[in-house]
Residue frames as a rotation matrix with the C-alpha (Angstrom) as fourth column:
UNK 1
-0.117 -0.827 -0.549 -13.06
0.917 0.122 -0.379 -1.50
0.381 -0.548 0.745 -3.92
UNK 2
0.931 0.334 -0.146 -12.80
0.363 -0.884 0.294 1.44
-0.031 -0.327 -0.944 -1.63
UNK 3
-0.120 -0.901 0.417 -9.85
0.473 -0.421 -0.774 4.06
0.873 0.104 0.477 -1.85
UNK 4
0.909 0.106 -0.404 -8.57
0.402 -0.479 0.780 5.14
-0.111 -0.871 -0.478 1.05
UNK 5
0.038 -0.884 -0.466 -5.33
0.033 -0.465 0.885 6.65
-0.999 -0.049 0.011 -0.16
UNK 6
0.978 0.082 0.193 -3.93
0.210 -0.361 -0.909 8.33
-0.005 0.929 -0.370 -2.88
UNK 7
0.366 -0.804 0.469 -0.10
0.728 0.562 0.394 7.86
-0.580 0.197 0.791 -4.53
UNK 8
0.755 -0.489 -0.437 2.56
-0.564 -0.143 -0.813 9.59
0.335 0.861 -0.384 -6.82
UNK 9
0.697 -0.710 -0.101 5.88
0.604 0.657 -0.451 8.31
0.386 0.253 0.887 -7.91
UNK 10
0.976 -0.178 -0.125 8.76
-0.106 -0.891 0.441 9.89
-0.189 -0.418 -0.889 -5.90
UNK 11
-0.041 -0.987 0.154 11.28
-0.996 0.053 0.072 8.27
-0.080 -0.151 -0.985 -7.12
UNK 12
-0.426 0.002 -0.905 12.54
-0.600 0.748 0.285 5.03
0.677 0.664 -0.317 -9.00
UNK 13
-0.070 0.622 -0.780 9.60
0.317 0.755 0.574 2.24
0.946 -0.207 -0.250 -7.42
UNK 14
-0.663 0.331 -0.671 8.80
0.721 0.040 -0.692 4.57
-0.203 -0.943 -0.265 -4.28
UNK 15
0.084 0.837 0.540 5.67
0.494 -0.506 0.707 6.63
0.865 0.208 -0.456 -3.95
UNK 16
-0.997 -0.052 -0.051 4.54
0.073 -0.720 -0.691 9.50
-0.001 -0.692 0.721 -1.45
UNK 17
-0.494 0.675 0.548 0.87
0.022 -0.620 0.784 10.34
0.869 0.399 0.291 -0.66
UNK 18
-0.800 -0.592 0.103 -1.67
-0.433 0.449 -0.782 9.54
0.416 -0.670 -0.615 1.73
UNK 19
-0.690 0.385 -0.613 -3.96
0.354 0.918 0.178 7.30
0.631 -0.094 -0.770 3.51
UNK 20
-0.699 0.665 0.263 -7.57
-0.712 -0.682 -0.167 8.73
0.068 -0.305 0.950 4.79
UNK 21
-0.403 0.792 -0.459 -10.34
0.451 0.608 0.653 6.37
0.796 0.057 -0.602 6.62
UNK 22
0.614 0.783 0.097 -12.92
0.272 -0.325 0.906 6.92
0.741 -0.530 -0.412 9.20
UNK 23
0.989 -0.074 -0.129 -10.06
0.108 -0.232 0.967 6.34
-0.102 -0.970 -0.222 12.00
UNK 24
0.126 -0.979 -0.159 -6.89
0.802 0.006 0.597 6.96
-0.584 -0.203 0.786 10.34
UNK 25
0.969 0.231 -0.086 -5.95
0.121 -0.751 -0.650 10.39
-0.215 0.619 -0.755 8.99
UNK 26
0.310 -0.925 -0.219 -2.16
0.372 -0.094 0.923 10.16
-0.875 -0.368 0.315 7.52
UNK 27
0.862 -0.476 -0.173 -0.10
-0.443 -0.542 -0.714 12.48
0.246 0.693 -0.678 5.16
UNK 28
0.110 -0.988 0.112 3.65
-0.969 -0.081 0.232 11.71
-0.220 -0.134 -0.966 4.82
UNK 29
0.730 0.054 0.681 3.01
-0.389 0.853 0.349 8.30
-0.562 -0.519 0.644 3.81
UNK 30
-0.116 -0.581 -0.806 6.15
-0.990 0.005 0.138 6.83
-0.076 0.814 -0.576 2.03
UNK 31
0.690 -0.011 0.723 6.49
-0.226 0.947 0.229 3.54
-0.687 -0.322 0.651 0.37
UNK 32
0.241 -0.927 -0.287 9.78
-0.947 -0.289 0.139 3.05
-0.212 0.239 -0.948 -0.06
UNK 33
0.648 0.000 -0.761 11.41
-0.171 0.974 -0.146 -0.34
0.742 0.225 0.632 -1.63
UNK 34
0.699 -0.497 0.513 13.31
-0.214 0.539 0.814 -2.97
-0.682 -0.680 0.271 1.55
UNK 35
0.472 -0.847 -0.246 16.84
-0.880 -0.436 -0.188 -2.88
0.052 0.305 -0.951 0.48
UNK 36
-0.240 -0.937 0.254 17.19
-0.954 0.179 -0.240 -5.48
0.179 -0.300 -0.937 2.82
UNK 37
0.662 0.689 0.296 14.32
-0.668 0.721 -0.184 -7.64
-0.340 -0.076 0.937 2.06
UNK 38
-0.336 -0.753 -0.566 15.49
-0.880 0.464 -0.096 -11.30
0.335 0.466 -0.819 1.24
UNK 39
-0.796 0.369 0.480 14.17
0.097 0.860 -0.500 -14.48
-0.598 -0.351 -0.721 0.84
UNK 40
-0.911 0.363 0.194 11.07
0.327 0.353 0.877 -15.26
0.250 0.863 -0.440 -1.52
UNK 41
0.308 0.928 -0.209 8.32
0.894 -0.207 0.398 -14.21
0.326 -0.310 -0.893 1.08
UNK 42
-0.612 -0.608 -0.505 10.18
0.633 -0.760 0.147 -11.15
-0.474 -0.229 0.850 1.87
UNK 43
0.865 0.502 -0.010 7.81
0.340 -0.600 -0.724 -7.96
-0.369 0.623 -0.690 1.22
UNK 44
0.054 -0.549 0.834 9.56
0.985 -0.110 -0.136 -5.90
0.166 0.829 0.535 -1.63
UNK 45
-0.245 -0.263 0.933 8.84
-0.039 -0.959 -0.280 -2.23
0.969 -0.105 0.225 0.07
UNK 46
-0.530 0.174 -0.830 8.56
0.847 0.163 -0.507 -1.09
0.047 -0.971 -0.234 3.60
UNK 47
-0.055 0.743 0.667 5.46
0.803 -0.364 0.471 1.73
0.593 0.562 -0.577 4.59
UNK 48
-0.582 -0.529 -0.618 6.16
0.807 -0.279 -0.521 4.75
0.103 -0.802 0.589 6.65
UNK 49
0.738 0.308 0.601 4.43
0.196 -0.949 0.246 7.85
0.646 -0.064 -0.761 7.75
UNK 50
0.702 -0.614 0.360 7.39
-0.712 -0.624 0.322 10.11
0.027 -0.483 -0.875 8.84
UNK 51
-0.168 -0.755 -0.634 9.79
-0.699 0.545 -0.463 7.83
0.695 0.366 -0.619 10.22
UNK 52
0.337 0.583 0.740 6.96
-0.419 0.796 -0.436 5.38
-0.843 -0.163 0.513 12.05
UNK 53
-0.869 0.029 -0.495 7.37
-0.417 0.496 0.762 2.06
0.267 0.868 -0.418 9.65
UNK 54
-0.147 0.957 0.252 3.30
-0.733 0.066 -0.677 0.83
-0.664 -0.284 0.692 9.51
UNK 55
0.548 0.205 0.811 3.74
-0.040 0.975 -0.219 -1.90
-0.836 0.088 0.542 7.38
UNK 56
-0.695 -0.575 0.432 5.07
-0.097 0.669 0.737 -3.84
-0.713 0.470 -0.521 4.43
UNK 57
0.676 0.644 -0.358 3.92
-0.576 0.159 -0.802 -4.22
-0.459 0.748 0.479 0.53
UNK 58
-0.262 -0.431 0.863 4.86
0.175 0.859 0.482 -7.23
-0.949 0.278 -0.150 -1.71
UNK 59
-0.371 -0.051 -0.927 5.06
-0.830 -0.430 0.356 -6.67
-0.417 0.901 0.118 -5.52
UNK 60
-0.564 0.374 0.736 2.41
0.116 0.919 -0.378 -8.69
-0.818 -0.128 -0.561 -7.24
UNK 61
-0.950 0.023 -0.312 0.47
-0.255 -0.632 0.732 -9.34
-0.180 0.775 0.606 -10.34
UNK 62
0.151 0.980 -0.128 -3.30
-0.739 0.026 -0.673 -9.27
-0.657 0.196 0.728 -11.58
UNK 63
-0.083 -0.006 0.996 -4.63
0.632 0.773 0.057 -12.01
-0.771 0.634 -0.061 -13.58
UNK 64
0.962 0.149 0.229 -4.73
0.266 -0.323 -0.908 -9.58
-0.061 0.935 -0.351 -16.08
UNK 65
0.411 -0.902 0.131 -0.89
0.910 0.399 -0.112 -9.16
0.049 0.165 0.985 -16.04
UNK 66
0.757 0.320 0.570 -1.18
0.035 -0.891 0.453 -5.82
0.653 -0.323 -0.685 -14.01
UNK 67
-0.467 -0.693 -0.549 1.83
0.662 0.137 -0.737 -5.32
0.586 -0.708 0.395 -11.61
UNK 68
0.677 0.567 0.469 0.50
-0.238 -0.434 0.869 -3.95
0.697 -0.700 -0.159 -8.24
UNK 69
-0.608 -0.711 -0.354 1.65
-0.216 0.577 -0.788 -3.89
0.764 -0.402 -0.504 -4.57
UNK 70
0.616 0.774 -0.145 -0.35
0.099 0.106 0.989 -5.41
0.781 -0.624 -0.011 -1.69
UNK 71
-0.786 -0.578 0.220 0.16
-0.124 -0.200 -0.972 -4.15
0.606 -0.791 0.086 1.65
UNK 72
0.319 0.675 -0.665 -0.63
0.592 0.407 0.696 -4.92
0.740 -0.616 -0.270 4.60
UNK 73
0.061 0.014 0.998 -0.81
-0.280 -0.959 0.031 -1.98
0.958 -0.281 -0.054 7.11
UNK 74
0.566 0.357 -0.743 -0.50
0.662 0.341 0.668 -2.32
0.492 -0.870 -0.043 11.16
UNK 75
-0.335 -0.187 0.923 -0.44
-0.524 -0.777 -0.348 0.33
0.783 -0.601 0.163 14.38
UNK 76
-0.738 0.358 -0.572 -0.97
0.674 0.380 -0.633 -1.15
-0.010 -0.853 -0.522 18.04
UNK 77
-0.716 0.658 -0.232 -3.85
-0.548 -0.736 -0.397 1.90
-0.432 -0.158 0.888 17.50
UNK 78
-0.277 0.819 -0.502 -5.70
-0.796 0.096 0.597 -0.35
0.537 0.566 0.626 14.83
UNK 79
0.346 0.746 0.569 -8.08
-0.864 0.490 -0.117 -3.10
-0.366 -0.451 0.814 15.52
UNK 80
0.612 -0.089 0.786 -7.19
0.437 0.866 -0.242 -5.59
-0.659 0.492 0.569 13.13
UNK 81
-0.826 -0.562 -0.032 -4.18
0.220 -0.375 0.900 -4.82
-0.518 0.737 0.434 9.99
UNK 82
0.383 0.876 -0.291 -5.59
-0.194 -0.232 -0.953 -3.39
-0.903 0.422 0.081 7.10
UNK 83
-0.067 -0.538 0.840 -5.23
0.506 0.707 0.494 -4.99
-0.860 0.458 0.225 3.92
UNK 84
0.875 0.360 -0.323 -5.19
-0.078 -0.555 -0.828 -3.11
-0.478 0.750 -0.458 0.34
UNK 85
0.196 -0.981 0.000 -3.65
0.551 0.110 0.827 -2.30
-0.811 -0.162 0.562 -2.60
UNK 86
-0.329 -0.551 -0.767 -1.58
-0.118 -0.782 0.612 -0.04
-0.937 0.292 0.192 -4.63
UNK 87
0.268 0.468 0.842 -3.04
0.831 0.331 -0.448 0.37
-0.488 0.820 -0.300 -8.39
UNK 88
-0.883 -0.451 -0.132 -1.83
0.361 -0.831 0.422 2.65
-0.300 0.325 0.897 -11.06
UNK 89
0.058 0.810 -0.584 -4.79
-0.314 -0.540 -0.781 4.97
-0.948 0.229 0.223 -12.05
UNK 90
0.451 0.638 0.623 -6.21
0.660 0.231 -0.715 4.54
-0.601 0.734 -0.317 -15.43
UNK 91
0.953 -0.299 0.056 -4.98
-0.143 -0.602 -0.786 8.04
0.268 0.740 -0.616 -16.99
UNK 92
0.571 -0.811 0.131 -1.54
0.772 0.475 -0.422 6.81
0.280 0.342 0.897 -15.83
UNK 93
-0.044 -0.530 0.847 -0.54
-0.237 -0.818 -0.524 9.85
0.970 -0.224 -0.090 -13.16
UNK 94
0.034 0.225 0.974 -1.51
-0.993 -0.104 0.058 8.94
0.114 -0.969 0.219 -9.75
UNK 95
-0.603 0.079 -0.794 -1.84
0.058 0.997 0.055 5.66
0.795 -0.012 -0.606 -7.84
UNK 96
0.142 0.801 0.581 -4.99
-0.872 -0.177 0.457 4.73
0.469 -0.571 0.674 -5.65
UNK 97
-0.954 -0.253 -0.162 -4.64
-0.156 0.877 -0.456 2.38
0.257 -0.409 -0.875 -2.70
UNK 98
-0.076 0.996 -0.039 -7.80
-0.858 -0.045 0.511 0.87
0.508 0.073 0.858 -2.42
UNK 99
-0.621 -0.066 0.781 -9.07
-0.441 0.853 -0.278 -2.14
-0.648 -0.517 -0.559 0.30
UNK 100
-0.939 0.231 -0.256 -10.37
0.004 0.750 0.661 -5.43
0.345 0.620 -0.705 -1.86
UNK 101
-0.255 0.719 -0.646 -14.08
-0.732 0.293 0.615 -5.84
0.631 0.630 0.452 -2.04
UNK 102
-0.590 0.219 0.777 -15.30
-0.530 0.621 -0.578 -8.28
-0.609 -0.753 -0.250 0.91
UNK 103
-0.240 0.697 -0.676 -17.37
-0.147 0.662 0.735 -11.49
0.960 0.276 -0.056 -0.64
UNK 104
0.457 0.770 0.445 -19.81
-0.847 0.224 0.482 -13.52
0.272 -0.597 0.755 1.10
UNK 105
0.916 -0.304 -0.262 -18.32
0.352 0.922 0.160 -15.80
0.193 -0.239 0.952 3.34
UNK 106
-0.093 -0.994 -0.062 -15.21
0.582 -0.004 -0.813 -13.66
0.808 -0.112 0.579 4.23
């Protein structure tokens, strides 16, 4: 997986950090949980730099019984959304958003 962003916790299930590829350079990103989400397909946070909303993450688990969130990023600037997702770090301070691995055939 590649990381293109870096996470902390700011607050009960929202994070602050931010999000760094070839053509996007953002600080201020919040993901913040959708109060008003509702319904079963309903994402579970909403993604903001400043007070732009850029997309939408859905609370989900690994087959290893990992809780993540996948988001799914979009800017009339990008080409195509960008998919990725939120992972606590390993030493259990930080979270890394990271885009999935392409296989063959996708």
């Amino acid at each position: 997986m590649a990381t293109i962003g870096t996470f902390k916790k700011s607050g009960t299930n929202e994070f602050s950090g931010e999000i760094v590829t070839l053509s996007l350079q953002a600080k201020n990103v919040r993901i913040a949980p959708d109060a008003r989400a509702s319904g079963e397909n309903a994402p579970s946070h909403r993604v903001f730099v400043g007070r732009i909303e850029i997309g939408a993450a859905w609370s989900k688990q690994s087959n290893e019984g990992r809780a993540y969130l996948g988001l799914k990023l979009d800017d009339p600037s990008f080409t195509a959304p960008i998919y990725a997702n939120l992972f606590g770090d390993e030493e259990g301070e930080g979270y890394s958003l990271s885009r999935p691995t392409r296989r063959n055939g996708d």
